[in-house]
Backbone as CSV, one residue per row, in Angstrom:
resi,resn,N_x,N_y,N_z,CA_x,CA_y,CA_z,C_x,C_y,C_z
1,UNK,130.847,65.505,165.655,131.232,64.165,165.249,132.003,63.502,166.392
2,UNK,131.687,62.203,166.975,132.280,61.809,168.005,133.343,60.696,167.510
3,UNK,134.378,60.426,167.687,135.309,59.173,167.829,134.723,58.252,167.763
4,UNK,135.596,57.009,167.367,135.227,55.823,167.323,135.594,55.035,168.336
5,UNK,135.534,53.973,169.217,136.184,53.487,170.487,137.726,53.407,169.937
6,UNK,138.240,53.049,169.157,139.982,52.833,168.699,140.193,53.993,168.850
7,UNK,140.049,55.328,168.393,140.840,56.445,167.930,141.287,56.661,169.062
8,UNK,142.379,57.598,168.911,143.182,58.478,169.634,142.489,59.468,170.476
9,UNK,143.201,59.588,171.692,142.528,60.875,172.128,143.392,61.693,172.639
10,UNK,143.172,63.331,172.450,144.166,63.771,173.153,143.804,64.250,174.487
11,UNK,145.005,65.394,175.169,145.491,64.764,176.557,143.485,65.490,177.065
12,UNK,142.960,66.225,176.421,141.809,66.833,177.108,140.699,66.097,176.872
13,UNK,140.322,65.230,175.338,139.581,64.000,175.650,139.588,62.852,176.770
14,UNK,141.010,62.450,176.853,141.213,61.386,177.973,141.005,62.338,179.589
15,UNK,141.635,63.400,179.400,140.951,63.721,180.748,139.073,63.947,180.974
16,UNK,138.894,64.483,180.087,137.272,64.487,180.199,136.767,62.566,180.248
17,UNK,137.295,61.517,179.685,136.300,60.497,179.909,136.979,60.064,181.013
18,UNK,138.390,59.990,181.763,138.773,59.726,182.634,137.961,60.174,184.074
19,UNK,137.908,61.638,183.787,137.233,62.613,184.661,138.170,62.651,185.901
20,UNK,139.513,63.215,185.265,140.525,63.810,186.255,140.852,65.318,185.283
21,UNK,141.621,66.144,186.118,142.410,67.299,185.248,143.632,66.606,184.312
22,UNK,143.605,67.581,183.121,145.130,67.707,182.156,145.934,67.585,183.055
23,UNK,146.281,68.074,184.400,147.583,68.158,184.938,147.636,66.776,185.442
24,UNK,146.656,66.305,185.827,147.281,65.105,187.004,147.198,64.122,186.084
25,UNK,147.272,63.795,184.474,146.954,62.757,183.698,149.024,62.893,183.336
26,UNK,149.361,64.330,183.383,151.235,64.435,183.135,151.595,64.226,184.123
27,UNK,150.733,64.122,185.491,151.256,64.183,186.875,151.934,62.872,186.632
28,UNK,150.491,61.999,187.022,151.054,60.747,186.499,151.556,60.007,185.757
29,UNK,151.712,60.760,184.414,153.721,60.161,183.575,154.294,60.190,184.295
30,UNK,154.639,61.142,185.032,156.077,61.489,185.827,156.065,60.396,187.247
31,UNK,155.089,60.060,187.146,155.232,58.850,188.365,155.082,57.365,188.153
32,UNK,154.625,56.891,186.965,154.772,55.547,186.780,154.659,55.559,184.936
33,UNK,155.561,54.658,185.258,156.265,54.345,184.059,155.319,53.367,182.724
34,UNK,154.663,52.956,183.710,153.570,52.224,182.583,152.584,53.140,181.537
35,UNK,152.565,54.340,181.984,151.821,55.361,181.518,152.487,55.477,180.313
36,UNK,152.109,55.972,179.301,153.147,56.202,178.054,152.196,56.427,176.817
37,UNK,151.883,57.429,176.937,150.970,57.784,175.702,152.018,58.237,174.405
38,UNK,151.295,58.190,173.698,151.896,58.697,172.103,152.439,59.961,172.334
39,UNK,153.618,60.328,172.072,153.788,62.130,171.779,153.974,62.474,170.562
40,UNK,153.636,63.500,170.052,153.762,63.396,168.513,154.983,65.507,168.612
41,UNK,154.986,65.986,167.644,155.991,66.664,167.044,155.730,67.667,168.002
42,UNK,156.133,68.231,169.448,155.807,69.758,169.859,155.002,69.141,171.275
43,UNK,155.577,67.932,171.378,155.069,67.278,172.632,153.596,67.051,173.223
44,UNK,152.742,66.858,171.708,151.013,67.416,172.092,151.467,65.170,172.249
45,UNK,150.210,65.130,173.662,149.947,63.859,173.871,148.737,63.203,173.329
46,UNK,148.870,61.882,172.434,147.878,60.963,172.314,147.434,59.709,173.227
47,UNK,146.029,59.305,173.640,146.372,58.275,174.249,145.733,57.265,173.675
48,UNK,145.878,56.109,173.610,145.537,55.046,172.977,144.404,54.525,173.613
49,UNK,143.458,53.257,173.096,142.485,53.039,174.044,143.349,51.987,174.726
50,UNK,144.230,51.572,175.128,145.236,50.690,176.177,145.160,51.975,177.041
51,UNK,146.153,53.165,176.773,146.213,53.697,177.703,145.065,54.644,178.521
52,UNK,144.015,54.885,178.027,143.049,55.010,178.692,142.245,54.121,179.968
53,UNK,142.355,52.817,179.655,142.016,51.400,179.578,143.153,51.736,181.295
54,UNK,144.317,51.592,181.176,145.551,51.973,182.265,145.033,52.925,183.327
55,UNK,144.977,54.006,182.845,144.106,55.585,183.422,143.065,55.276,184.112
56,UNK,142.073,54.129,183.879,141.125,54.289,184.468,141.195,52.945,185.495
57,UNK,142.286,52.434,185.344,142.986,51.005,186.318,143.634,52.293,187.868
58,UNK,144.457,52.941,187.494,145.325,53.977,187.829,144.414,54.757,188.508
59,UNK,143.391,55.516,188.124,142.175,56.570,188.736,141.451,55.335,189.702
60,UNK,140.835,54.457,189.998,140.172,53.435,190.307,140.903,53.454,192.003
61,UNK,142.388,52.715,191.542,142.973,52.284,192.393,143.541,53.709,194.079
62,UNK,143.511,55.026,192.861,144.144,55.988,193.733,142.880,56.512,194.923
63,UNK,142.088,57.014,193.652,140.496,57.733,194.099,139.805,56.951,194.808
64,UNK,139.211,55.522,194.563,138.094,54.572,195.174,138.786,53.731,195.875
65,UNK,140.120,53.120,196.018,140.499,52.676,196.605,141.255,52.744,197.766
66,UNK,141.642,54.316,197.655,142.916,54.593,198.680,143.868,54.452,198.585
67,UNK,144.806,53.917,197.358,146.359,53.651,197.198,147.065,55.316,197.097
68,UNK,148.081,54.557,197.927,149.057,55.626,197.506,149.998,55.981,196.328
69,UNK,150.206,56.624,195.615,151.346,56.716,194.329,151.927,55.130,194.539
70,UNK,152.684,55.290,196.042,153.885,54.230,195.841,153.209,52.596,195.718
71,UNK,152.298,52.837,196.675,150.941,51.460,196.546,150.842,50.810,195.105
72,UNK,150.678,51.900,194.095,150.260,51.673,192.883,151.210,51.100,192.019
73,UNK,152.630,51.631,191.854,153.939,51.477,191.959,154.043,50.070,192.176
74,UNK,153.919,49.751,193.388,154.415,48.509,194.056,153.010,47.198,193.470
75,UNK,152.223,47.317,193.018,151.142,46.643,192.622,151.639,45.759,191.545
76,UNK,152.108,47.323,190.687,152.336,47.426,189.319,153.671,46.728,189.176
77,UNK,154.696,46.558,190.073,155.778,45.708,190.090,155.421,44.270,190.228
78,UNK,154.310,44.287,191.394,154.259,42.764,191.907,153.445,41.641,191.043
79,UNK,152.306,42.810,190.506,151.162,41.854,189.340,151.554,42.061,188.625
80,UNK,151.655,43.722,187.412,151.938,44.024,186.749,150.664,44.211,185.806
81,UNK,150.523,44.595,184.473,149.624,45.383,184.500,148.434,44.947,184.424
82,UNK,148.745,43.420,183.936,146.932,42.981,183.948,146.252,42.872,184.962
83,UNK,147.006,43.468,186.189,145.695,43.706,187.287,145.621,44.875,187.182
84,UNK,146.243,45.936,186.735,145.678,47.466,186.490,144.515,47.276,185.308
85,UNK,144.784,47.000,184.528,143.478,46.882,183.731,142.512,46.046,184.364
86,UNK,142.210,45.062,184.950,141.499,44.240,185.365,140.640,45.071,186.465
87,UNK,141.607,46.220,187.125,140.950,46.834,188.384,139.725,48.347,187.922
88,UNK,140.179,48.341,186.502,139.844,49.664,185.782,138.287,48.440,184.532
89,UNK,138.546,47.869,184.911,137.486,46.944,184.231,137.623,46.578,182.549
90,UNK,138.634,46.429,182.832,139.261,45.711,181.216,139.987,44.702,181.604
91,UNK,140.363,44.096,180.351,141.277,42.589,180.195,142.257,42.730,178.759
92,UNK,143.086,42.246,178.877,143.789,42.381,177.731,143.410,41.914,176.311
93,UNK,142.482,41.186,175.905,141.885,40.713,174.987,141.097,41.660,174.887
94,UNK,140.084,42.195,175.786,139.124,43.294,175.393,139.982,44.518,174.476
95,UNK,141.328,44.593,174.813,141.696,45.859,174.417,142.665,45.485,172.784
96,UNK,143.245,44.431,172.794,143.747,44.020,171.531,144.968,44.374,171.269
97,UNK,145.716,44.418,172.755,147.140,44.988,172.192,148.292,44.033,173.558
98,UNK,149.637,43.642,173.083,150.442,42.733,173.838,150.532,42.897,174.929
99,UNK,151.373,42.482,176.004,151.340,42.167,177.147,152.632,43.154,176.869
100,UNK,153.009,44.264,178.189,154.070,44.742,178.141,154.737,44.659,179.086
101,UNK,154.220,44.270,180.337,154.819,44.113,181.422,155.952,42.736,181.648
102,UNK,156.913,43.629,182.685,157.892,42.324,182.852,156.849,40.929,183.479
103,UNK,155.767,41.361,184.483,155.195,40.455,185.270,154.285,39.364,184.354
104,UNK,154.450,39.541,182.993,153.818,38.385,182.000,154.730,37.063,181.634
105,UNK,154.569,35.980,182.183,155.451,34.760,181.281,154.947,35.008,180.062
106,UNK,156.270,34.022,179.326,156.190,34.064,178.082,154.730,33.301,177.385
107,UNK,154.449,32.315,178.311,153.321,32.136,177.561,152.364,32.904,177.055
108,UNK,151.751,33.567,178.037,151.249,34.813,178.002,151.418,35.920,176.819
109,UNK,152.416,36.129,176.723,153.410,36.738,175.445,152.178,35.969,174.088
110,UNK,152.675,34.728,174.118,152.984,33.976,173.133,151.306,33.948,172.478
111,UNK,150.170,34.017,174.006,149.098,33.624,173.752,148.548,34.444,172.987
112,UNK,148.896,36.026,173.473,148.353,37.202,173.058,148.671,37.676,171.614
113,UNK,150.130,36.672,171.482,150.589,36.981,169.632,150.041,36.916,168.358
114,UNK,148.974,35.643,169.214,148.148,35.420,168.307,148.523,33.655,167.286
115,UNK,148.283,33.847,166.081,149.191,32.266,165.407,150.203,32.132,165.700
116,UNK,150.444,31.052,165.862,151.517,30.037,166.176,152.868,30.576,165.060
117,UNK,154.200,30.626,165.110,155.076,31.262,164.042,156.058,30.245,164.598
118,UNK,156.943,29.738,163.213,157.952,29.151,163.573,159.184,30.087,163.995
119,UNK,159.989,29.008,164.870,161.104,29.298,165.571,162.154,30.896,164.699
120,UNK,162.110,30.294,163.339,162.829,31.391,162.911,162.199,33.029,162.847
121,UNK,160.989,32.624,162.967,159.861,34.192,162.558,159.521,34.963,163.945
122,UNK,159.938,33.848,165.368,159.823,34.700,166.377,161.097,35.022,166.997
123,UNK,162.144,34.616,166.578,163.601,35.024,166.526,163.287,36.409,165.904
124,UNK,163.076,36.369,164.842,163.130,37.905,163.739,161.722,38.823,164.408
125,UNK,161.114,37.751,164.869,159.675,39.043,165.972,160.624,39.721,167.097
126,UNK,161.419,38.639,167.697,162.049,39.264,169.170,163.124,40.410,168.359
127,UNK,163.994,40.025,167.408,164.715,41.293,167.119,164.308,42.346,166.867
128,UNK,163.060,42.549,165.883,162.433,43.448,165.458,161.700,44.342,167.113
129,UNK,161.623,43.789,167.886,160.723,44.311,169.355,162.344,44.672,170.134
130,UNK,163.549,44.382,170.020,164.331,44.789,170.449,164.872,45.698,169.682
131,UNK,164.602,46.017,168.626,165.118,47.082,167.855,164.393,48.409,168.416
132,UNK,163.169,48.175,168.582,162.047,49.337,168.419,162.538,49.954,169.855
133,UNK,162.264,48.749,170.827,162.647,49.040,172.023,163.701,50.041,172.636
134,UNK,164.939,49.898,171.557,166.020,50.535,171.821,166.120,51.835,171.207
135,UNK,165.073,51.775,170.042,164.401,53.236,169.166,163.481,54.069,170.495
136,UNK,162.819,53.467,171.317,161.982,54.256,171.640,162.605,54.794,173.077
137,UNK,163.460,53.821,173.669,164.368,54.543,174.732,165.266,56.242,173.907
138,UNK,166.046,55.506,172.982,166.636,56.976,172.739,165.371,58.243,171.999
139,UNK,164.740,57.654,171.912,163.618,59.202,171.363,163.408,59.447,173.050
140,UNK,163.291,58.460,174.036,162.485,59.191,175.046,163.563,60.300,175.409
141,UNK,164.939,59.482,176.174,166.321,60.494,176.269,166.232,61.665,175.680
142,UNK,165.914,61.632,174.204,165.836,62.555,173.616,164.718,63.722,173.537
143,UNK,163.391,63.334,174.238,162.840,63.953,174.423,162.543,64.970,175.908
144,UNK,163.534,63.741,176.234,163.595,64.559,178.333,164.820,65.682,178.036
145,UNK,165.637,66.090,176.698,166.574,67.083,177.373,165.822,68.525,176.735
C-alpha cells in the first residue's frame, strides 16, 4: 500500500524519495535550521510534504549545484525559503502550508492566510502563533538535553 502525496514520511521514506542516506537527512538538522521535521515520542522523525518539498530545495542546491553548507545557510538568510523550494521545484501554494521564514513581508504572510479576518481575529491569530512558537522552542530545549 503506498502513501498518499500529504502523508507523513518517516526518516527512511524521505531518504529513499530524496535519494540521500538516513544520516545526512540528521546531518542536515544539525546544520540548518529550516529543516524541522515532526519528532514524535522516542525521537522517531516525521517529515511533512513541506519538508520534503525543503530536502529536495537543500539536495538540489548542495549536489547539482555546488553550494557549500554555509552557501546554503547564507541563501537561506538572504531569500529565505521560497527560493529553497522554488530551487527544489515547488512554490508555496503548491505545498499549502505558511510562509515561515523571517525573509517573507507581511503581505506575503497575509496572502498565504488565506480570507481576509478582521483586525481583532488576527491579533488573536498572532497570539495564538506566539504561543505555539514559544511551546515549540521549549519542547525543542527540551529535547536537546
Amino acid at each position: 500500500m503506498t502513501k498518499g502525496p500529504n502523508a507523513f514520511r518517516t526518516i527512511s521514506e524521505a531518504a529513499d524519495e530524496i535519494g540521500v542516506p538516513q544520516h545526512v537527512l540528521r546531518f542536515w538538522e544539525t546544520r540548518f535550521s529550516f529543516i524541522r521535521p515532526m519528532k514524535r515520542a522516542g525521537g522517531r522523525r516525521f517529515y511533512r510534504p513541506q519538508d520534503i518539498a525543503v530536502l529536495r530545495g537543500v539536495k538540489t542546491l548542495l549536489y547539482a549545484r555546488g553550494f557549500k553548507i554555509e552557501g546554503v545557510q547564507r541563501l537561506y538568510r538572504e531569500q529565505g525559503l521560497k527560493h529553497l523550494l522554488s530551487v527544489g521545484g515547488e512554490t508555496i501554494d503548491d505545498l499549502d502550508f505558511g510562509i515561515e521564514d523571517g525573509a517573507a513581508g507581511e503581505g506575503d504572510r497575509e496572502a498565504a492566510a488565506g480570507p481576509a479576518l478582521s483586525a481583532s481575529g488576527k491579533a488573536r491569530l498572532l497570539h495564538a502563533l506566539q504561543a505555539l512558537e514559544s511551546a515549540r522552542a521549549s519542547l525543542d530545549a527540551i529535547l536537546r538535553k
